[in-house]
C-alpha positions as CSV (number, residue, x, y, z in Angstrom):
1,X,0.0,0.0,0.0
2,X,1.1,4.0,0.3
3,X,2.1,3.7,3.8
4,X,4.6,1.2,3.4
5,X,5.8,2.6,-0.1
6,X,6.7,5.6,1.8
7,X,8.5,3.7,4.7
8,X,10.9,2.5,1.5
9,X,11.6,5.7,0.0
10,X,11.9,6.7,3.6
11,X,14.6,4.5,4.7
12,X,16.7,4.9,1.6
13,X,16.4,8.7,1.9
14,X,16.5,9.7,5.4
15,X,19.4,7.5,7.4
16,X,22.3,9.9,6.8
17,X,20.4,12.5,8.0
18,X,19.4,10.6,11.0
19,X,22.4,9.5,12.1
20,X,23.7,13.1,12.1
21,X,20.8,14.5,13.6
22,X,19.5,11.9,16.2
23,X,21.0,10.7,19.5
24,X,22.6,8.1,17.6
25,X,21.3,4.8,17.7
26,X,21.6,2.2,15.1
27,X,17.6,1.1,14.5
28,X,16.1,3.2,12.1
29,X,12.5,4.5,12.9
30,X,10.0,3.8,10.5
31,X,7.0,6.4,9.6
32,X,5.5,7.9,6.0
33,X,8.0,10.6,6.0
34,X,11.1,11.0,4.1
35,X,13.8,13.6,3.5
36,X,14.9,16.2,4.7
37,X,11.8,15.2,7.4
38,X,13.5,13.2,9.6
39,X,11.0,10.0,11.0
40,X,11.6,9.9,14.7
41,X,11.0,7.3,17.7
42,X,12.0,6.3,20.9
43,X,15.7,4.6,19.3
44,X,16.2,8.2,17.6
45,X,15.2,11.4,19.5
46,X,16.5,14.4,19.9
47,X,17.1,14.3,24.0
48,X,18.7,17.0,26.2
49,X,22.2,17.0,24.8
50,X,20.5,17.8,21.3
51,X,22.4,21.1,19.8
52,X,19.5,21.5,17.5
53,X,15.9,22.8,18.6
54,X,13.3,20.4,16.5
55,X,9.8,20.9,15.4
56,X,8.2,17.7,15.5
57,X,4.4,16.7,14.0
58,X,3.1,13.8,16.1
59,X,0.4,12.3,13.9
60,X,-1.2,9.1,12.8
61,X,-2.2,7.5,9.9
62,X,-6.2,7.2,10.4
63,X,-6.3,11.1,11.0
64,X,-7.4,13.5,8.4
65,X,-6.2,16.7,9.7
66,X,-2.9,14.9,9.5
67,X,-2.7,13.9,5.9
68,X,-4.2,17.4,5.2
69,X,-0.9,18.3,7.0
70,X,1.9,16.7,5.6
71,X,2.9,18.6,2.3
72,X,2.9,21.7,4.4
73,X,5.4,20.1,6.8
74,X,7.2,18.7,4.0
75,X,7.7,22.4,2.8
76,X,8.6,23.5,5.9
77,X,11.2,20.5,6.0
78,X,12.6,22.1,2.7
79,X,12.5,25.5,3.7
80,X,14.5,24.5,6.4
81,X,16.7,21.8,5.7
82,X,19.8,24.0,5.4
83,X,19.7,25.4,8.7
84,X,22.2,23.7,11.3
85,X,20.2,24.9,14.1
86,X,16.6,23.5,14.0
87,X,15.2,20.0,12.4
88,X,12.2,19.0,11.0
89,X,11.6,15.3,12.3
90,X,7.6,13.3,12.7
91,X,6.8,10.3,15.1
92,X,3.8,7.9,14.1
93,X,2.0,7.8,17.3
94,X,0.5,4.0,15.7
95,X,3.7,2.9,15.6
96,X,5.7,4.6,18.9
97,X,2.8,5.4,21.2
98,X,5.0,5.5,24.1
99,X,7.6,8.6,22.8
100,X,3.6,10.2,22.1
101,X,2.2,8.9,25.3
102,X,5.3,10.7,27.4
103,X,4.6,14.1,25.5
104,X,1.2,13.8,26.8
105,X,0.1,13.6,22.6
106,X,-3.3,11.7,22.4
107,X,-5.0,14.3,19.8
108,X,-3.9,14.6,16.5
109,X,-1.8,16.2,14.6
110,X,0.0,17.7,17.1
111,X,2.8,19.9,16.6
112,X,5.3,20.5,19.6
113,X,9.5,21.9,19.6
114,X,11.5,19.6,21.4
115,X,13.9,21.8,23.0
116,X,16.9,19.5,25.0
117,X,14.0,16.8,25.1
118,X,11.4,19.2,26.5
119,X,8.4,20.0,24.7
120,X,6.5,22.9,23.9
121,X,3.1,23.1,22.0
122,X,2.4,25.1,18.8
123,X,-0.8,25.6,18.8
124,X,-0.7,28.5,15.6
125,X,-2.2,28.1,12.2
126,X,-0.8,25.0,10.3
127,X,0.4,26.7,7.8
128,X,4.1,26.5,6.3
129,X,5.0,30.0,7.1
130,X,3.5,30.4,10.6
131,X,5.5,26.9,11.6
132,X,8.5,28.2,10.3
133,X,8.4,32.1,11.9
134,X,7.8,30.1,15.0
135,X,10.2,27.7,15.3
136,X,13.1,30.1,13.9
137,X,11.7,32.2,16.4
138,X,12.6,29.4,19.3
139,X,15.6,28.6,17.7
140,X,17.3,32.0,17.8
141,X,15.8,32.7,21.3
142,X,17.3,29.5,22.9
143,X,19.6,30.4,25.7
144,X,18.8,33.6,26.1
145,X,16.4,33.1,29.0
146,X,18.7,32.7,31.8
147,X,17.2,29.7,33.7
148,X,13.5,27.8,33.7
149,X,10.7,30.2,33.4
150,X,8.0,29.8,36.2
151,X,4.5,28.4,35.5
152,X,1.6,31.2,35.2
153,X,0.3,30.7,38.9
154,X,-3.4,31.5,38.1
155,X,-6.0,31.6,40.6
156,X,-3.6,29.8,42.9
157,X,-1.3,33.0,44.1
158,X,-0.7,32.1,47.9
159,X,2.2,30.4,48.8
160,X,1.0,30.5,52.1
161,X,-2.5,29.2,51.7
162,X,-2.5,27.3,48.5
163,X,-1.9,23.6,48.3
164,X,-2.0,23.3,44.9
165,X,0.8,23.5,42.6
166,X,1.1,25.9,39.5
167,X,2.3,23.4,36.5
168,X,3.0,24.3,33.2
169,X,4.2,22.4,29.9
170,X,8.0,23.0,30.8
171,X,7.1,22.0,34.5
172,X,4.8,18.7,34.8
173,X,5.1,15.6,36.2
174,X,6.9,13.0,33.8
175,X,8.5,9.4,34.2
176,X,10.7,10.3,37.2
177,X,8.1,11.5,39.1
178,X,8.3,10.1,42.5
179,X,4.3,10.8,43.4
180,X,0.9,10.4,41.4
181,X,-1.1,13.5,40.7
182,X,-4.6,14.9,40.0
183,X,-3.9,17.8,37.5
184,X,-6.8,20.4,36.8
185,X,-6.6,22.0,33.5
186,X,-8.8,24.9,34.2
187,X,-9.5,28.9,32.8
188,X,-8.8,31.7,35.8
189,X,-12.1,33.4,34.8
190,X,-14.4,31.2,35.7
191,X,-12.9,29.0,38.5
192,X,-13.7,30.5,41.9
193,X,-15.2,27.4,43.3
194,X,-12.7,25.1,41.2
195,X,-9.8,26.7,43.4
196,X,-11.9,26.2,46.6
197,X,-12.6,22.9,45.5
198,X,-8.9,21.8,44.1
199,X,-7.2,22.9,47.6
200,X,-9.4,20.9,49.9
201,X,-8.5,18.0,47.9
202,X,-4.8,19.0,47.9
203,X,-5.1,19.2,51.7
204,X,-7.0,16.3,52.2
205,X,-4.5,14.4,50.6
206,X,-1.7,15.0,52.4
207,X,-0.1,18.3,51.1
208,X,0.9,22.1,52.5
209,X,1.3,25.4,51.1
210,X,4.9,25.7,50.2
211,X,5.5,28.8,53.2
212,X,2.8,27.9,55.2
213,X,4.0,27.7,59.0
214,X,5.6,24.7,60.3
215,X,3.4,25.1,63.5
216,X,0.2,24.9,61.6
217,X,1.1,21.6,60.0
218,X,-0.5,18.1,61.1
219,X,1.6,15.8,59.9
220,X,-0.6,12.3,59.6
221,X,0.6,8.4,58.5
222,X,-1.1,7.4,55.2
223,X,-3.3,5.0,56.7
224,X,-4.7,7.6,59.1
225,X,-5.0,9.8,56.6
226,X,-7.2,7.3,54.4
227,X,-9.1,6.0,57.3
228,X,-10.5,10.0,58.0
229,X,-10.8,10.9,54.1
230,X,-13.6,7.5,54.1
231,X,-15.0,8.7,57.3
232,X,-15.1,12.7,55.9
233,X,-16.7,11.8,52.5
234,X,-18.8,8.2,53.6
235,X,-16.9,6.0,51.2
236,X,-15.2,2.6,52.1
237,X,-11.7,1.7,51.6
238,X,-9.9,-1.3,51.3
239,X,-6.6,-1.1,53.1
240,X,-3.8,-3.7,53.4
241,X,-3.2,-5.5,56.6
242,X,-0.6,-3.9,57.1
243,X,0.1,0.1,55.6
244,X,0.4,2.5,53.1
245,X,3.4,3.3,54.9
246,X,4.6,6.9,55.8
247,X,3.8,10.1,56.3
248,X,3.8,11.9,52.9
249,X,1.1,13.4,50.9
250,X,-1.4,10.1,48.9
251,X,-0.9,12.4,46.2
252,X,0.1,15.6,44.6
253,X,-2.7,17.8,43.3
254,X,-1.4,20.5,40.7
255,X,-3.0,22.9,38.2
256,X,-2.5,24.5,34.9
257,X,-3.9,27.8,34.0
258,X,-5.4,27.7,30.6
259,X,-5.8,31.1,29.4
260,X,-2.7,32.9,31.5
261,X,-0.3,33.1,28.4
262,X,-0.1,32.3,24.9
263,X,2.6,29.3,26.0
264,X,-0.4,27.4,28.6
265,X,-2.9,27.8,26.3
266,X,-1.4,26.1,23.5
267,X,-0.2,23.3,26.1
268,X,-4.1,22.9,27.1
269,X,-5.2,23.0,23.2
270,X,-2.8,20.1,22.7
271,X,-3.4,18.4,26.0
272,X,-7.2,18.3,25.7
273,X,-7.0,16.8,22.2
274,X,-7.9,13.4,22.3
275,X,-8.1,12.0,18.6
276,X,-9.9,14.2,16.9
277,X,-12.1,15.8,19.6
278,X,-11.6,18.7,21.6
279,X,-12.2,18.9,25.4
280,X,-13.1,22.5,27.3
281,X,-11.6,23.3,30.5
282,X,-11.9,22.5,33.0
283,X,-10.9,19.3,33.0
284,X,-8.8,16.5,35.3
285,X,-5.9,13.9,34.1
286,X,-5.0,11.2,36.6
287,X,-1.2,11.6,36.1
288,X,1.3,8.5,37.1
289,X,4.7,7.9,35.9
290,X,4.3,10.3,33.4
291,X,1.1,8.9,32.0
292,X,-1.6,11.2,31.7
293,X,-5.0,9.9,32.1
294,X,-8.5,12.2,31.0
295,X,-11.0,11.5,33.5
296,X,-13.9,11.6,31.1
297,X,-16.5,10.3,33.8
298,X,-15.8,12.8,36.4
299,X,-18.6,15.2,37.4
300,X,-17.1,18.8,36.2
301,X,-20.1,21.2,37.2
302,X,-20.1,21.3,39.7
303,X,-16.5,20.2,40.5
304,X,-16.8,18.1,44.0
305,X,-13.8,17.3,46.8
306,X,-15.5,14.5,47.6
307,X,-15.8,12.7,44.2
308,X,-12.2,13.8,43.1
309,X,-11.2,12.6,46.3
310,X,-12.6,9.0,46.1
311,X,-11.5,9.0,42.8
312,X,-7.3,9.4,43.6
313,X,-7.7,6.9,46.4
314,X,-9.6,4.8,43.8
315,X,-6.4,5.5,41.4
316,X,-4.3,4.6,44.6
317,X,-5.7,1.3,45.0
318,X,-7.5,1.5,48.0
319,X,-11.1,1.7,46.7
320,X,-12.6,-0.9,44.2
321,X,-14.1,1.2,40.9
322,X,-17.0,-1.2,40.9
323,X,-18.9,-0.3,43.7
324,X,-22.4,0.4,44.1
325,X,-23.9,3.1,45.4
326,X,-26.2,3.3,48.6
């Protein structure tokens, strides 16, 4: 068929570029690309010693939007394929789900720079000339920031009283990640309860405000702690005989402010894609090990502590999905 015509042409055309260009592997990466768009996976991928800043299309080959793509990005691969400083690469998400799956990509196309193996959503007109102003754009600005920028902090301003943590596309929980987390995705305009709502959780679950006061902290073992959250919100939980050991938070809870800059809202356009549909915010991922999880069954209006609550100590494992209700 097409799609493995292309892989052909695609592997005859593209493998000196790749070897220059990747981290240097020796497996090549199949996709429908070819030269100078470099096909991308997991075995070749521009990580954080990467000189080059790459603009990557993460697509699929059941997608519309995404065939309607590709001879744009194949111009902007041309445009481009002189310059020493960016690449033009594309990862089939059929084919390596899990390289998609880490950049949180489950709606498609999706069109992200990798910058030293972080990502950063585009989220402009997909169009050959707006990709390009952009990413040239990135590339000459790269290293002139002068350290990490800080998320947009939203509604949640008080590092005294908020429990919540500000997250943004350059700051979110990935593999390494030592904790889960419930992640809202959420618009500052119209989230007054949701901030009321998303720091009781964060509390209930174990965590502090960053400066809060040593004095006013209650410190409380994990079983405690899901003993009183099924005796606060009338829910039953199944705990080992034995444990959760120790006294840290059951989870993280953490928030991304959807229409605070231009950068968060085109990390929520590409996070709320799934397929071919669009979500609105507010919405909640389930976020472990640096899989992201929508949690399209979750009651968002009105948002409630108590069913976000059962739901992370469901995700936890100490409450079984299937039960009924009284």
């Amino acid at each position: 068929g097409c799609r493995s015509l292309w892989s052909i042409i695609a592997a005859a055309a593209w493998l000196p570029i790749l070897v220059e260009s990747s981290t240097g592997g020796s497996k090549k990466c199949r996709g429908s690309y070819a030269a100078p768009v470099v096909n991308l996976c997991a075995d070749h991928w521009p990580d954080a010693k990467s000189t080059r800043v790459w603009m990557v299309v993460f697509y699929t080959s059941w997608c519309g939007h995404c065939r309607a793509l590709e001879p744009k990005f194949k111009e902007l691969g041309k445009l481009l394929k002189n310059d020493k400083n960016i690449g033009i690469g594309a990862v089939d998400c059929d084919i390596d789900r899990a390289t998609c799956s880490k950049y949180g990509v489950s709606g498609f196309p999706a069109l992200k720079a990798i910058i030293a193996g972080k990502g950063k959503s585009y989220n402009g007109a997909r169009e050959t000339e707006p990709m390009k102003a952009w990413i040239t754009g990135i590339a000459a600005n790269r290293g002139t920031q002068g350290g990490s920028a800080k998320c947009a902090v939203g509604v949640f301003k008080s590092r005294v009283k908020d429990a919540v943590v500000p997250l943004c596309e350059e700051h979110f929980p990935d593999e390494k990640a030592k904790n889960e987390w419930l992640v809202v995705f959420y618009n500052s305009k119209d989230s007054a309860e949701l901030k009321e709502v998303a720091d009781r959780v964060a509390v209930d679950l174990g965590n502090d405000p960053p400066d809060m006061s040593k004095a006013l902290k209650k410190p409380k073992k994990k079983r405690e702690r899901l003993d009183s959250l099924s005796e606060k919100y009338d829910f039953t939980v199944n705990l080992p005989n034995k444990g959760p050991f120790g006294m840290d938070a059951l989870a993280k809870v953490g928030a991304v402010c959807c229409d605070c800059n231009e950068d968060a809202a085109a990390f929520c356009a590409s996070s709320l894609r799934l397929g071919e549909d669009d979500f609105p915010a507010p919405q909640v991922f389930w976020v472990s090990k640096g899989q992201r999880e929508l949690l399209k069954n979750l009651p968002l209006n009105p948002l409630s502590a108590s069913s976000l609550v059962q739901l992370a100590v469901q995700k936890l494992g100490f409450q079984r999905s299937d039960r009924s209700e009284l």
